[in-house]
N, C-alpha and C positions, 0 to 999 in steps of 0.2 A: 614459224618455228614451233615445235611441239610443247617447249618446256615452259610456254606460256600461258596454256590452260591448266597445267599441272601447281603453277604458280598461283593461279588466280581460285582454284582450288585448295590448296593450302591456306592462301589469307582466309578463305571461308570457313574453315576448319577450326583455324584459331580466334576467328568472332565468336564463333558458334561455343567454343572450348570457353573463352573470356567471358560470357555474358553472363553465368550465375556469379561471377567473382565480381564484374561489375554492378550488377545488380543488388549483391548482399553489402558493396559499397556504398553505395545509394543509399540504400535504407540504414544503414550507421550516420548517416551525414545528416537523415531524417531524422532521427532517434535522437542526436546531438542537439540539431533544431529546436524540438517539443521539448527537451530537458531545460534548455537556457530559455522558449518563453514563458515557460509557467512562473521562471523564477525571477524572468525582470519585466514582467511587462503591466500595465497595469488595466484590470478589465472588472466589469461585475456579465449577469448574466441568470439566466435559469438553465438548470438540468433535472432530467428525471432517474434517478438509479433505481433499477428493478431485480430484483435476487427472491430467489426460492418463488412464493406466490403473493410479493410484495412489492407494492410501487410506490417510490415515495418524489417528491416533486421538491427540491429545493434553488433559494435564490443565493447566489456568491458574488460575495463584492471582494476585489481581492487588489492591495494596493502597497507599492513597492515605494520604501522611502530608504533617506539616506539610512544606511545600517541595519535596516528594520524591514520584514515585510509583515502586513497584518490582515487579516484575514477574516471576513463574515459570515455564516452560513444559517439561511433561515429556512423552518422549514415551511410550506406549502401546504402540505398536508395531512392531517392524522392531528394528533394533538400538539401542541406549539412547542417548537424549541428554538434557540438561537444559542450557539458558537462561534464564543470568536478570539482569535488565534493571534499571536506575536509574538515574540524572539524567546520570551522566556517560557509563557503557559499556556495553557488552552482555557476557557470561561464556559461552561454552560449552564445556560440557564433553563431549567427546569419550571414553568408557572404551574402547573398542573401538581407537580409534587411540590410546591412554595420553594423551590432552590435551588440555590447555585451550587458547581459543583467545580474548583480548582482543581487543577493538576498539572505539573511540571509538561511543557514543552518536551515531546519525545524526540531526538536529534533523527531517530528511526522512519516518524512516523511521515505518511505518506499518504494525502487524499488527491480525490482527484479537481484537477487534472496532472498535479504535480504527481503522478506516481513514477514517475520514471528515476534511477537512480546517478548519482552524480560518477561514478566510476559504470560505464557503459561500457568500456573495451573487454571489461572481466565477460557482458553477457556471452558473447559468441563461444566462450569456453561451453558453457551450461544447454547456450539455446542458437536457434536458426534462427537468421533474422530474414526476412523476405518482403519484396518491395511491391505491393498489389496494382490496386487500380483508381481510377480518380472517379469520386462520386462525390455530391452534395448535403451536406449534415449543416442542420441551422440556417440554411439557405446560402450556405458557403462553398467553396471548391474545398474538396479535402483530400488527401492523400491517405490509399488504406498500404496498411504495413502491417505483417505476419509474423509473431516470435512464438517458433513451437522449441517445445521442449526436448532435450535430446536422451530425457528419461522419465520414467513415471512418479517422480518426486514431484514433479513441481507439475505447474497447469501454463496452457498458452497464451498468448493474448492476439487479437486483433485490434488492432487501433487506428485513430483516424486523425491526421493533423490539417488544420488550416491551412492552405494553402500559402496563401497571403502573408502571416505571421508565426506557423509553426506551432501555431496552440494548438494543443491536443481537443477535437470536440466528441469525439465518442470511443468507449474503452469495451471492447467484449472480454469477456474470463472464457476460456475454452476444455472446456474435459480432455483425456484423452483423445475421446472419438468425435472431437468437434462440438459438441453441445455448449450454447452458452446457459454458466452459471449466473454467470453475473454481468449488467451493462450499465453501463452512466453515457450521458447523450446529452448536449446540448441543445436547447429547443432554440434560446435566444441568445445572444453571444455578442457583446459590445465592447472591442477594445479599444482603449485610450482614460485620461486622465479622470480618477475617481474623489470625489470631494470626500474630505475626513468624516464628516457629519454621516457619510452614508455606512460609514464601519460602526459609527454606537447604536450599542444594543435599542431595542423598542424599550424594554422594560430593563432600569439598571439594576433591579435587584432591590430595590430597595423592600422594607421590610420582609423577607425571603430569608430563609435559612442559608448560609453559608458553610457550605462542606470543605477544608483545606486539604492536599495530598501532603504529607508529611515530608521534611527535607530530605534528601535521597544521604546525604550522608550520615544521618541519626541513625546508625546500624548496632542493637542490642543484640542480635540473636548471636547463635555460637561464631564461634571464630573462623572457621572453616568453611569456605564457599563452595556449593555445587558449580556440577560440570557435566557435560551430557559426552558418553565415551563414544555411541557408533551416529555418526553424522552421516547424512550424506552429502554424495561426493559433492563439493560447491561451497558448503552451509559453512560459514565462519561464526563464531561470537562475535557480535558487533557493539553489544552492549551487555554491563552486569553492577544491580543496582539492587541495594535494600532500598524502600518506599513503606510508607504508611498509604494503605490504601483507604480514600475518602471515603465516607458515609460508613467506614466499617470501622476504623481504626485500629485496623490490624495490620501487624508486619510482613510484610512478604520478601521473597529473594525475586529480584524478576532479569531473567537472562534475553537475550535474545540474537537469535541467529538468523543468517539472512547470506542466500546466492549471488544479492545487489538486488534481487527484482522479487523474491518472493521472500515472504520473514514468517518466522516461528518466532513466537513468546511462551516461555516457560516461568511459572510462576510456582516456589517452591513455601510451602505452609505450614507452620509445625502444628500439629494437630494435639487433641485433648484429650487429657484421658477418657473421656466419655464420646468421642468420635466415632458415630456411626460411617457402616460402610454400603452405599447405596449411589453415589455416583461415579465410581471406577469405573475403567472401560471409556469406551469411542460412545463421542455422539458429534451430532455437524445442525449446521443451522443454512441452512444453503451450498453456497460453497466454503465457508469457513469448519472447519473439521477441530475439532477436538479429543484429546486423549486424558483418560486422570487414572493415576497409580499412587501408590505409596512406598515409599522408603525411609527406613530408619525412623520411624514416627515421623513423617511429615506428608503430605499428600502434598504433589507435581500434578501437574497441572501443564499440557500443552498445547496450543493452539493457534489456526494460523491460517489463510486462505490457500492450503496447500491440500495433496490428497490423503486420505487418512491414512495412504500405511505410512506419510510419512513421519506426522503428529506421532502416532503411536510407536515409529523404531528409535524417535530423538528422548519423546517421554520415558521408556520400558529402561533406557540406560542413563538416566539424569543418577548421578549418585551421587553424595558429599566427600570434599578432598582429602588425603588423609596428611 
């Protein structure tokens, strides 16, 4: 009968038609994966993160208890640092400057490998997500997964998740045109039960200068909150907080907006009457970009591992509310 090559031709049509829709499935159901291991599982490890023409090699101990996850990062190489991280603040310790330096736990912030955000279904709005190929990172099976962007606002990512348990072991930052800006990679990667003793610091601080970040709700300055009017399309406020900011003790307004996957920080200053004008305009330090203007006596401040024009269209319209 004729109409059964014509049948067996259509099923093929409709594989063929189904497989990107399958496939950008797949990789949400990965993306899901690497989001829930960072956040319960418990692992330490070494990685290397390398941006502009810089390589820095740190060790993570990272370990999930009831209510609490806490967090250790030391570094390997260059001059010594250690932070370490749970529910409320962040600790670093500074020996080279003699100090430690507190500051408020950002609900925003985001290392890796926990970079991934807790509302994923928003990305597809924003980005493609694409389901690669299997190759080996840390001596592991990994899964590589593709999220390009579907505008020149934000930058891409490649990424790579454990096979096994879903941990993310290597992050590329991707330009426009495919270039990576920025990579973190796991060299060595051990997950399962981490003893408490291996989260305290080397050095606690003792005789060290202690810097505090001031309470977020101690708000002196005028009454009237900034607001940035042309966003682009995506960017929400996610966060908006007066802070005394350590080692300076000065007040700042600090905003900050975010797609779910890439964030701008806006930091808003009232300046002095004697405030020179010499760092306005764009500058970038890898791929983290930067923009500084002034309004109404105050220098803005924006910045964020996104592309510059987009720092500089959130900064140029930060105004205060009337």
């Amino acid at each position: 009968m004729t109409p059964r090559p014509l049948t067996r031709l259509s099923l093929f049509l409709l594989l063929l038609a189904s497989g990107p829709v399958v496939a950008a499935e797949d990789a949400r159901v990965w993306l899901t994966k690497m989001h829930a291991a960072a956040q319960r599982l418990d692992y330490e490890g070494n990685f290397v993160h390398q941006h502009d023409t810089r390589l820095e090699a740190m060790r993570i101990v990272h370990k999930v208890e009831p209510g609490a996850v806490r967090e250790r990062l030391v570094s390997l190489n260059g001059p010594a640092r250690e932070i370490i991280r749970n529910e409320r603040e962040v600790l670093c310790y500074l020996p080279d400057q003699n100090s430690v330096v507190v500051e408020h736990r950002k609900t925003d912030g985001k290392g890796f490998p926990a970079i991934l955000p807790e509302r994923l279904a928003e990305l597809g709005e924003y980005y493609n997500v694409m389901l690669g190929k299997r190759e080996r990172i840390a001596g592991r099976p990994a899964q590589q997964l593709g999220i390009q962007p579907r505008d020149g606002y934000r930058y891409g990512y490649r990424l790579w998740a454990d096979v096994d348990t879903g941990l993310l072991l290597k992050a590329d930052l991707l330009s426009d045109k495919g270039k990576v800006l920025e990579q973190f990679m796991f060299t060595h990667i051990r997950v399962g039960s981490v003893p408490a003793a291996a989260l305290e610091p080397e050095n606690p601080g003792k005789g060290m200068v202690w810097y505090r970040e001031g309470a977020e709700a101690a708000r002196t300055g005028p009454a009237r909150s900034w607001a940035a009017a042309r966003l682009p399309k995506g960017f929400k406020l996610t966060r908006q907080v007066w802070r005394t900011v350590a080692m300076r003790q000065k007040q700042v307004e600090h905003l900050v907006y975010s797609d779910g996957l890439a964030t701008v920080s806006v930091f808003v200053e009232q300046l002095g009457a004697d405030a020179k004008s010499g760092m306005d305009g764009p500058s970038h330090m890898g791929a983290v970009h930067a923009y500084v203007t002034r309004a109404d006596g105050h220098q803005v401040t924006a910045v964020g591992e996104v592309p510059a024009e987009t720092v500089a269209q959130i900064a140029k319209s930060v105004a205060p509310g009337r």
